[in-house]
Rosetta silent file (secondary structure, phi, psi, omega in degrees, C-alpha in Angstrom):
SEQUENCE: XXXXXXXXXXXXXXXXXXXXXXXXXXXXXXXXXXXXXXXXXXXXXXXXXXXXXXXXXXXXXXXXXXXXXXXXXXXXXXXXXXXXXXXXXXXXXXXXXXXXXXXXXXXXXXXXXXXXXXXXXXXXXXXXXXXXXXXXXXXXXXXXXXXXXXXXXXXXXXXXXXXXXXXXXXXXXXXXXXXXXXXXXXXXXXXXXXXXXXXXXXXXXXXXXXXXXXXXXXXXXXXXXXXXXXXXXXXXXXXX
SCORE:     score description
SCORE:     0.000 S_00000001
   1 L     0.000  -42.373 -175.782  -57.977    0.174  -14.463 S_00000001
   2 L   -65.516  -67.952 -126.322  -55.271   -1.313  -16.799 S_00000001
   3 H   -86.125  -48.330  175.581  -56.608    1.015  -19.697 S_00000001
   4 H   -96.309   21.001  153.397  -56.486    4.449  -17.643 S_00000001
   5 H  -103.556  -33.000  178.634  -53.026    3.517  -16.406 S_00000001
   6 H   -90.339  -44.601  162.201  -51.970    3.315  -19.521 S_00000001
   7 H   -62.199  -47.698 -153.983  -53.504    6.606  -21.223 S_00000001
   8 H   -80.816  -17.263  153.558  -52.445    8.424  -18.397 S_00000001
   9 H   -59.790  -85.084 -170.732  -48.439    6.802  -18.872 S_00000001
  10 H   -25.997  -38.379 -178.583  -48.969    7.884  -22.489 S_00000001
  11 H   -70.896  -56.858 -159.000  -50.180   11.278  -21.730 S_00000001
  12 H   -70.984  -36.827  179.518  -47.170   11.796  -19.248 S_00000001
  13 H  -107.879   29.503  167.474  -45.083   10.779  -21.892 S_00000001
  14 H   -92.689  -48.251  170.292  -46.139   12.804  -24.750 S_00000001
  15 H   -49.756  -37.361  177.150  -45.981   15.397  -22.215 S_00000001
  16 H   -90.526   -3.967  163.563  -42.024   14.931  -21.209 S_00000001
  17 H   -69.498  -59.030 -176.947  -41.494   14.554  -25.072 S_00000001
  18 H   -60.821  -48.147 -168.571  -43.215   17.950  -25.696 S_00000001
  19 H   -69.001  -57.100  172.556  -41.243   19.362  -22.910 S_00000001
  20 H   -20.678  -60.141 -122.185  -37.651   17.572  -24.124 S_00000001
  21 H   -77.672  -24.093 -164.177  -38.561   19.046  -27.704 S_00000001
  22 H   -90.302  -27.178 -163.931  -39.161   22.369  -26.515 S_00000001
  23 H   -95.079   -2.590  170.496  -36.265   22.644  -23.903 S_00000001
  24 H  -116.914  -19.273  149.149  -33.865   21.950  -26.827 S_00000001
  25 H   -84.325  -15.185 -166.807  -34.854   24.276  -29.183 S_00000001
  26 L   -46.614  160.503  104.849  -34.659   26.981  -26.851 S_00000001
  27 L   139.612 -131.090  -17.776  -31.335   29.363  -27.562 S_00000001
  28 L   -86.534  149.142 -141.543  -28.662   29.369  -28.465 S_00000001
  29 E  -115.873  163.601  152.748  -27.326   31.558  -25.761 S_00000001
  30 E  -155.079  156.946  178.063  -23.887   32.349  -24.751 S_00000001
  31 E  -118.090  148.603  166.145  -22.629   33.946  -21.031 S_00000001
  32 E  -144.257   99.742 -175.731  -20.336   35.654  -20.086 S_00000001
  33 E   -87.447  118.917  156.359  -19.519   36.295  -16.131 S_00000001
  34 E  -121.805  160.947  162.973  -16.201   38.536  -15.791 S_00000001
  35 L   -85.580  139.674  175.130  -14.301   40.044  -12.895 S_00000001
  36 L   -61.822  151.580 -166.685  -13.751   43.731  -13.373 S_00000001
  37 L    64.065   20.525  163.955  -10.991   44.770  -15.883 S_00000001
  38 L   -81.813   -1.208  170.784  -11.289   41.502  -17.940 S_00000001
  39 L    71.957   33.874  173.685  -12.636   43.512  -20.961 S_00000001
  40 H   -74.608  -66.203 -145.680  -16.276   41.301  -21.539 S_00000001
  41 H   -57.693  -59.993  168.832  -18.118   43.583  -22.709 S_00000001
  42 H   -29.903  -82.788  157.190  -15.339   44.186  -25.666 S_00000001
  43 H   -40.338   -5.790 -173.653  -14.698   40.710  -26.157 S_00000001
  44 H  -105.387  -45.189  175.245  -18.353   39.900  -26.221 S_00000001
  45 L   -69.778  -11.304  170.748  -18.510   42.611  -29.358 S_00000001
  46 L   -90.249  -42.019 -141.219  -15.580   40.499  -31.609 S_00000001
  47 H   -56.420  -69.853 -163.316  -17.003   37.427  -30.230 S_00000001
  48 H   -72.185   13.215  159.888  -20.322   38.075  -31.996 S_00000001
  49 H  -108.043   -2.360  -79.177  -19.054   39.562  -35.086 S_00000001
  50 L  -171.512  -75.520 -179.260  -16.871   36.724  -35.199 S_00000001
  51 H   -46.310  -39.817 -155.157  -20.096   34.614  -34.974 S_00000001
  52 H  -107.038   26.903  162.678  -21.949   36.264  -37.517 S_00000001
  53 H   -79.207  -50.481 -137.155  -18.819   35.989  -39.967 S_00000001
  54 H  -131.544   -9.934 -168.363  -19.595   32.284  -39.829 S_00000001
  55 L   -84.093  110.706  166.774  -23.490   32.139  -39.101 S_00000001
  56 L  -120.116   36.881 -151.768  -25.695   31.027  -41.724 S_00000001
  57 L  -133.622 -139.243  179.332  -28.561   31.121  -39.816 S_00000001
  58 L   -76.185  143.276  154.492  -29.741   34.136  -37.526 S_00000001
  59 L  -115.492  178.524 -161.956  -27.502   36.553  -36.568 S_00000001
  60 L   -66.272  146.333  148.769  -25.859   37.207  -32.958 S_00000001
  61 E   -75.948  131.168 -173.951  -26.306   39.802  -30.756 S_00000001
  62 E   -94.790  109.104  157.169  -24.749   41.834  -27.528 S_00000001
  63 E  -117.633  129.138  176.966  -26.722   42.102  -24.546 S_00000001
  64 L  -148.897  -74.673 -174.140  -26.175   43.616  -21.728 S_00000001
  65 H   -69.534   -6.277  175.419  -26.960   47.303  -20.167 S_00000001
  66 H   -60.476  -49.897  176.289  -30.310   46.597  -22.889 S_00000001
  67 H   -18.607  -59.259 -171.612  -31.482   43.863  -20.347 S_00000001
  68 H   -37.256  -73.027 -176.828  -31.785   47.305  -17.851 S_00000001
  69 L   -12.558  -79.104  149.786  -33.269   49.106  -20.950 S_00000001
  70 H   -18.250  -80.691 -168.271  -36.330   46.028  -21.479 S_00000001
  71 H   -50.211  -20.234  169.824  -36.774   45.925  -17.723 S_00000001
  72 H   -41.151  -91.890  174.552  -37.249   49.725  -17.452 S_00000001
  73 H   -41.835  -41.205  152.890  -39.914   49.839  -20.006 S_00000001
  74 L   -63.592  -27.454 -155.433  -42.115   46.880  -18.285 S_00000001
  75 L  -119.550  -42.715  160.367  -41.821   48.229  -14.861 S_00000001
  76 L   103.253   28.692 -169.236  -42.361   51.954  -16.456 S_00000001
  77 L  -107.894  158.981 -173.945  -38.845   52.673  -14.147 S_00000001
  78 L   -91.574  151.891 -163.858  -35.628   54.686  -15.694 S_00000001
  79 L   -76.381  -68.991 -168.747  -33.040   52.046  -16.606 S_00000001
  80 H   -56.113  -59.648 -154.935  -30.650   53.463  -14.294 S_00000001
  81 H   -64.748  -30.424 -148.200  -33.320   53.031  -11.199 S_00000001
  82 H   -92.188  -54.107  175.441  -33.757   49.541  -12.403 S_00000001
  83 H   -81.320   -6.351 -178.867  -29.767   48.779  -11.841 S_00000001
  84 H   -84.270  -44.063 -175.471  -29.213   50.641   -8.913 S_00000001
  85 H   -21.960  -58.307 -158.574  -32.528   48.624   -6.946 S_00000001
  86 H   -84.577  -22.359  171.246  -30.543   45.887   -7.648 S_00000001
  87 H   -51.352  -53.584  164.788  -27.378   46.850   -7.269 S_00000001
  88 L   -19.312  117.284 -177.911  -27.519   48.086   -3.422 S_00000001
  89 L  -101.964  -28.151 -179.463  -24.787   46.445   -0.995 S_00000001
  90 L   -82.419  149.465 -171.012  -26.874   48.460    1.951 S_00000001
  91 L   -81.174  159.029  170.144  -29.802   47.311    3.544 S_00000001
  92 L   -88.135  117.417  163.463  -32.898   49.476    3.230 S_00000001
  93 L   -50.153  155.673  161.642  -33.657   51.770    6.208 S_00000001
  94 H   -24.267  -68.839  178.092  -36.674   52.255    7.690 S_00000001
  95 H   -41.772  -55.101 -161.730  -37.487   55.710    6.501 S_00000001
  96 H   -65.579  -21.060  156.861  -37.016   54.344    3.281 S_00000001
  97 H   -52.899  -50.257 -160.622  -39.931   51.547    3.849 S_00000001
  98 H   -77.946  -30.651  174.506  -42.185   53.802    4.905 S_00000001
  99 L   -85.958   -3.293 -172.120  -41.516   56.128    1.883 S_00000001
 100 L   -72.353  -42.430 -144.595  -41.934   52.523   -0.440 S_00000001
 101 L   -85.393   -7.345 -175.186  -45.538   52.610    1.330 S_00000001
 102 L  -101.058    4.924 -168.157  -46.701   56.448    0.373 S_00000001
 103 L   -93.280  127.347 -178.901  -45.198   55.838   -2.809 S_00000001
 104 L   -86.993  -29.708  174.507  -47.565   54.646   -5.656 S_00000001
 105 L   -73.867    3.688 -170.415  -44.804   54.423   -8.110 S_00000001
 106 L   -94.659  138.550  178.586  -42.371   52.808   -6.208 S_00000001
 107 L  -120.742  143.970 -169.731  -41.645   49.197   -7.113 S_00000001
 108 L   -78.217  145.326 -127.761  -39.934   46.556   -4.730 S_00000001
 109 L   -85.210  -35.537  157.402  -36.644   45.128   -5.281 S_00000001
 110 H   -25.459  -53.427 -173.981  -38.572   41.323   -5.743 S_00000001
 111 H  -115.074   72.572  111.644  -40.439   42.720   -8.587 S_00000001
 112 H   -96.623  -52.856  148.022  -37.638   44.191  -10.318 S_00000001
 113 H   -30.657  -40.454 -169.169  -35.646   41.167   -9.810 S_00000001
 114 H   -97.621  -29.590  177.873  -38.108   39.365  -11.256 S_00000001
 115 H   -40.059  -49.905 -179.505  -38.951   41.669  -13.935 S_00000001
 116 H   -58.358  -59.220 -169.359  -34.651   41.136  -15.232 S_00000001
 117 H   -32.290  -86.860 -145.965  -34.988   37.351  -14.634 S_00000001
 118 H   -62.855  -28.419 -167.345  -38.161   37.080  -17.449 S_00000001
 119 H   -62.293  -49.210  164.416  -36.409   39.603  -20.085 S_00000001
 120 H   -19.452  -74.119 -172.447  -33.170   37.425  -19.597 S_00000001
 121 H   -65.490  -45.992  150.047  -34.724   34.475  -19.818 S_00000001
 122 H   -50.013  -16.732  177.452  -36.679   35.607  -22.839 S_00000001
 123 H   -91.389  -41.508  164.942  -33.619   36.772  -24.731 S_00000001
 124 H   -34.067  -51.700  170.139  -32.178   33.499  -23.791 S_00000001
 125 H   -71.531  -57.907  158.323  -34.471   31.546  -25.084 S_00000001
 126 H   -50.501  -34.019 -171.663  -35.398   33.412  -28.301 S_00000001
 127 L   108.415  169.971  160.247  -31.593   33.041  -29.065 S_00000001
 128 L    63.838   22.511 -152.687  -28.961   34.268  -31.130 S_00000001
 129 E  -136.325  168.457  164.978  -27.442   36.274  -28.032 S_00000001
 130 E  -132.218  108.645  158.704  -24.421   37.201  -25.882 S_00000001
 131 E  -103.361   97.577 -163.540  -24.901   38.081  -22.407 S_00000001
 132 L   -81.787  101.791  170.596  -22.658   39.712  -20.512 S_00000001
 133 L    88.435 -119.946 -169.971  -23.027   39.417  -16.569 S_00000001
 134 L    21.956   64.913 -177.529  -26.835   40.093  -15.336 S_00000001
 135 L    11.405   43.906  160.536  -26.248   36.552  -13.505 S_00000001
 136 H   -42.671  -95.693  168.630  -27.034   35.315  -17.544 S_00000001
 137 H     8.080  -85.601 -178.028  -25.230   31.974  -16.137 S_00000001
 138 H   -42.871  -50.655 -171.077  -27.705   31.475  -13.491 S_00000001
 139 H   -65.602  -62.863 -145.241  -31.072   32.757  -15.523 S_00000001
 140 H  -102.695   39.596  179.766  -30.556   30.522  -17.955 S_00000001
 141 H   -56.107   -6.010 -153.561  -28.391   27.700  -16.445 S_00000001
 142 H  -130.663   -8.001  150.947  -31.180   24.359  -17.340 S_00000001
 143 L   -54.914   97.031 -156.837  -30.829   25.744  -21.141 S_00000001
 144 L   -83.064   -6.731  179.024  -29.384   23.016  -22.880 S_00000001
 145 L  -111.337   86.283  146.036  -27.919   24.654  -26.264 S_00000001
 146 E  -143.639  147.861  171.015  -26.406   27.331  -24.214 S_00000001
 147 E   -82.956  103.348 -177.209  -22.230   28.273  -23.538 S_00000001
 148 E  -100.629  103.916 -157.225  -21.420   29.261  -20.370 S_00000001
 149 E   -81.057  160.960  146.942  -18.264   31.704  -20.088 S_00000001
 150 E  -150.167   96.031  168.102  -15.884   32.891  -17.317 S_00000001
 151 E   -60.304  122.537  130.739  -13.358   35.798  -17.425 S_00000001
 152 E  -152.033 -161.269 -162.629  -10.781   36.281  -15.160 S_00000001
 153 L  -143.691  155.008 -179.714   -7.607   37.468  -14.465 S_00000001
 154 L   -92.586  165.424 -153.758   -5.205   37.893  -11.550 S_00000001
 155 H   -56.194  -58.518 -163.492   -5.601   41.630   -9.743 S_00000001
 156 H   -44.347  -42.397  158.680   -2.595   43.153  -11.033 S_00000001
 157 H    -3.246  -83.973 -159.592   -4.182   42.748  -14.604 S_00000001
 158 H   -66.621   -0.286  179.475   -7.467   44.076  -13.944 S_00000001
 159 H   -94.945  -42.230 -170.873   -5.579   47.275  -12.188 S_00000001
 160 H   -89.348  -59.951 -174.207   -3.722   48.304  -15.107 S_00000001
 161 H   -53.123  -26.470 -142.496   -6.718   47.686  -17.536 S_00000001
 162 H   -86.273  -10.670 -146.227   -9.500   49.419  -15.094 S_00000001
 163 H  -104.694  -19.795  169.600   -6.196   52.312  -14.979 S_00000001
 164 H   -80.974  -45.978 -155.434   -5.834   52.616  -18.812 S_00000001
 165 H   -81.214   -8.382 -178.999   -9.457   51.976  -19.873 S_00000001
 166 H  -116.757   -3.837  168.626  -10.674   54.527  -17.186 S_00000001
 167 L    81.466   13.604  174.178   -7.842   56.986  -16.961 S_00000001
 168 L  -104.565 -172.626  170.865   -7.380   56.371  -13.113 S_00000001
 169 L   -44.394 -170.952  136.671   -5.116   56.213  -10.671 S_00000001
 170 L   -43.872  -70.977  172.118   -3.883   53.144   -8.889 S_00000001
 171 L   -64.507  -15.419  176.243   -5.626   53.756   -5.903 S_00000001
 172 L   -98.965  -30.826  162.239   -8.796   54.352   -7.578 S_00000001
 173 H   -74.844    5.987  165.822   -8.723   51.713   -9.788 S_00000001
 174 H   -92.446  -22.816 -172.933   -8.424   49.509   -6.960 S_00000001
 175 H   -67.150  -33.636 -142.619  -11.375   51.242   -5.098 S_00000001
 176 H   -93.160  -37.601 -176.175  -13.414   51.192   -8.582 S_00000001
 177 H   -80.400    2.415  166.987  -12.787   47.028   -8.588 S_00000001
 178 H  -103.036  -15.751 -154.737  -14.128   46.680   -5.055 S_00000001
 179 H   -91.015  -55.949 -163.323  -16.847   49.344   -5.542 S_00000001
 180 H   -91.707  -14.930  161.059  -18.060   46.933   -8.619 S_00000001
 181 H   -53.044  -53.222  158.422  -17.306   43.619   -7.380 S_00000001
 182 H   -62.283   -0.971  168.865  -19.380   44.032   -4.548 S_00000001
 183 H   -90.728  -43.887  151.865  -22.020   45.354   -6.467 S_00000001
 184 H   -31.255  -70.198 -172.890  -22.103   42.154   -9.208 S_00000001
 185 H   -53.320   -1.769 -155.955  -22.373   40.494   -6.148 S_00000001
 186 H  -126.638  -30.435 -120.997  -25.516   42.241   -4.329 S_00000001
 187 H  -103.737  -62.802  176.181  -26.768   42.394   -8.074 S_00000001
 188 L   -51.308  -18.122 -168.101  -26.476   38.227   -8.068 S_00000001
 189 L  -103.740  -21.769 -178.370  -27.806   37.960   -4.867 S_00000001
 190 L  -116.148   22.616  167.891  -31.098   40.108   -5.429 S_00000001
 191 L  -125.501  -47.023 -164.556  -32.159   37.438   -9.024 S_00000001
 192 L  -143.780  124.495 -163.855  -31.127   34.163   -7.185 S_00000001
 193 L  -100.007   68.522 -168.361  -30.554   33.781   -3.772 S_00000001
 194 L  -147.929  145.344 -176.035  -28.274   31.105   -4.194 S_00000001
 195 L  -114.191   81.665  178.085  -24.350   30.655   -4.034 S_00000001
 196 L  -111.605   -7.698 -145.569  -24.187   28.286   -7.395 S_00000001
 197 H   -75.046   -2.045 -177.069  -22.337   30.508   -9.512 S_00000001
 198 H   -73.247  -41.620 -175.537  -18.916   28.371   -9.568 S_00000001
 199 H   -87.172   34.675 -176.973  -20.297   24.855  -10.796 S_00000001
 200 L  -120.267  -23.582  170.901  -22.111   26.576  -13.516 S_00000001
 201 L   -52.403  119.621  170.913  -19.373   27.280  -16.139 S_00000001
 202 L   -66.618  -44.505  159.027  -18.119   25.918  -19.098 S_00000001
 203 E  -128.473  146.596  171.480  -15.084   27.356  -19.809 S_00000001
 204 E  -111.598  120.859  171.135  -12.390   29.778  -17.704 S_00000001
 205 E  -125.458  139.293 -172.846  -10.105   31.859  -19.423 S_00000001
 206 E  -100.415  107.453 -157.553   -7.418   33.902  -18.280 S_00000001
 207 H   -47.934  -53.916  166.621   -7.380   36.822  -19.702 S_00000001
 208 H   -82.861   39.578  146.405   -3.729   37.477  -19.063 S_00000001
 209 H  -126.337    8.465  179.032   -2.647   34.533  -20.723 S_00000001
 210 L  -160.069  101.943 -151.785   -5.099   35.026  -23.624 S_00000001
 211 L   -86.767 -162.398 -149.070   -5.667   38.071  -25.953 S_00000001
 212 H   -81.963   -9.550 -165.414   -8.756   38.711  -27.508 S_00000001
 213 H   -94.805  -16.246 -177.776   -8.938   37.039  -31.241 S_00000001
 214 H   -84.978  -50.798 -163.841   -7.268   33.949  -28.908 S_00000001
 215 H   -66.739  -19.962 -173.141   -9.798   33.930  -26.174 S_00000001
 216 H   -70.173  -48.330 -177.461  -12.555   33.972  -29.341 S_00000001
 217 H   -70.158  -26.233 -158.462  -11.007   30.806  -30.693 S_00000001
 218 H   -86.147  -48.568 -178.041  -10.931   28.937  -27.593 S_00000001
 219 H   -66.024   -7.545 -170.414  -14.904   30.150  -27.062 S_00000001
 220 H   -88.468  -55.997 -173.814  -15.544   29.029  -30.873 S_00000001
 221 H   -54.300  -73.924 -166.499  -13.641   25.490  -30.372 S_00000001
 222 L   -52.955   18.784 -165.506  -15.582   24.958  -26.859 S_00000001
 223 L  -142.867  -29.196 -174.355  -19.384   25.960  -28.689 S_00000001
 224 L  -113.748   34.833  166.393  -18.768   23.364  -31.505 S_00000001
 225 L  -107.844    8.793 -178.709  -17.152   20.774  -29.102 S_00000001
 226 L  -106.460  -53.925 -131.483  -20.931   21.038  -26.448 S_00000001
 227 L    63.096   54.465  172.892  -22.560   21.345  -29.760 S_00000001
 228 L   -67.689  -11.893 -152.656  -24.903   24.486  -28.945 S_00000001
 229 L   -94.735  -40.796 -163.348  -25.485   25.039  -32.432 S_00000001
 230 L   -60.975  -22.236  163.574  -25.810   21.201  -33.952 S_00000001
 231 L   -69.564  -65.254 -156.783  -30.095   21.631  -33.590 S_00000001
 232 H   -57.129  -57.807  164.121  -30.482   24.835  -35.163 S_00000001
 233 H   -20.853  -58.410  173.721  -27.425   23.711  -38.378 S_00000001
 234 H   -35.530  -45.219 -164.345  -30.045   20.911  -38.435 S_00000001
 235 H  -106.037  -13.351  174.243  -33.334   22.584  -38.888 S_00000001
 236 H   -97.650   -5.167  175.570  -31.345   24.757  -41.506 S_00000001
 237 H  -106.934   -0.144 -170.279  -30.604   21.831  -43.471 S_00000001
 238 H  -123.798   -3.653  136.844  -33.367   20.559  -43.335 S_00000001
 239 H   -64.098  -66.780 -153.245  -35.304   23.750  -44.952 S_00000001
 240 L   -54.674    0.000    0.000  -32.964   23.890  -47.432 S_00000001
């Protein structure tokens, strides 16, 4: 009895060893959740050239409408079909059930959701990435060499950027930030059905107190003060 209590501790803990060793090579990732008119997507493109300035290892990557792209191509869906599914602040009518059920091609908003979730979570995991929004945060939140980001800004901000970078009014760029907030939000709400997204962040930066080669340093200082990076530097010194 003593003897098979004891292989089977040993087994369990070869097993949570294997499991550690595996859950710490995964990434390293970085996220980035903004409020419309913070400019991520931008800022996500110096960040990682920024990175790969300084990288002597793989280099970094932008992801964002590719996630769609990936998910598309598995589900055998137009990219665009793939973000609106998810996208939806209205419930689905009836008719539109009924047309899910004559449809052979039609796929359900579950397994689209889940379809983003694994590409995420595979680019997450492979590494080397920046992901901007597509609840990134969330997908890969239990990923221990990953950087978790969060733009914002107070409204007037984001009103003047959405009204420069989109050529609209006032009034439209305030319509166009309620149009896409609530859609983030529907978007978050159809991968994880969970209201976590505050306590998941590493750093907040306010955009209008910090422009972009400044918001880059503050994400550079905060990535070698978690140490996402301090495995892979390791395993490169240790080819070498």
């Amino acid at each position: 009895m003593r003897t098979t209590l004891t292989s089977y501790l040993n087994k369990r803990l070869r097993e949570e060893e294997l499991v550690k060793k595996v859950h710490e090579e995964n990434g390293p990732v970085i996220t980035i959740s903004r409020q419309v008119g913070c400019n991520g997507l931008k800022l996500a493109g110096k960040l990682a050239q920024r990175l790969n300035r300084n990288s002597t290892t793989q280099k970094w990557k932008v992801l964002s409408k590719e996630i769609f792209f990936e998910s598309g191509k598995k589900l055998n869906l137009e990219p665009d079909k793939v973000k609106q599914a998810l996208k939806r602040t209205e419930k689905y009518t009836f008719e539109e059930i009924l047309n899910a059920f004559n449809n052979r091609s039609y796929k359900s908003e579950r397994l689209i959701a889940k379809s983003v979730i694994d590409i995420v979570r595979n680019f997450a995991i492979d590494g080397y990435c920046i992901i901007v929004g597509r609840a990134g945060h969330v997908i890969a939140k239990d990923i221990e060499n990953a950087m978790h980001i969060r733009l914002y800004a107070p409204l007037e901000y984001r009103i003047n950027t959405i009204m420069k970078n989109n050529k609209l009014s006032r009034e439209e760029a305030e319509r166009f930030i309620v149009k896409v907030e609530s859609e983030r939000f529907a978007f978050r709400k159809a991968i994880r059905d969970e209201n976590v997204d505050d306590d998941l962040f590493d750093v907040y930066i306010n955009r209008e107190s910090f422009k972009d080669e400044e918001s880059i340093d503050i994400i550079e200082c905060s990535i070698d003060k978690k140490h996402i990076l301090k495995n892979f530097k390791n395993k490169k010194m240790e080819h070498n």
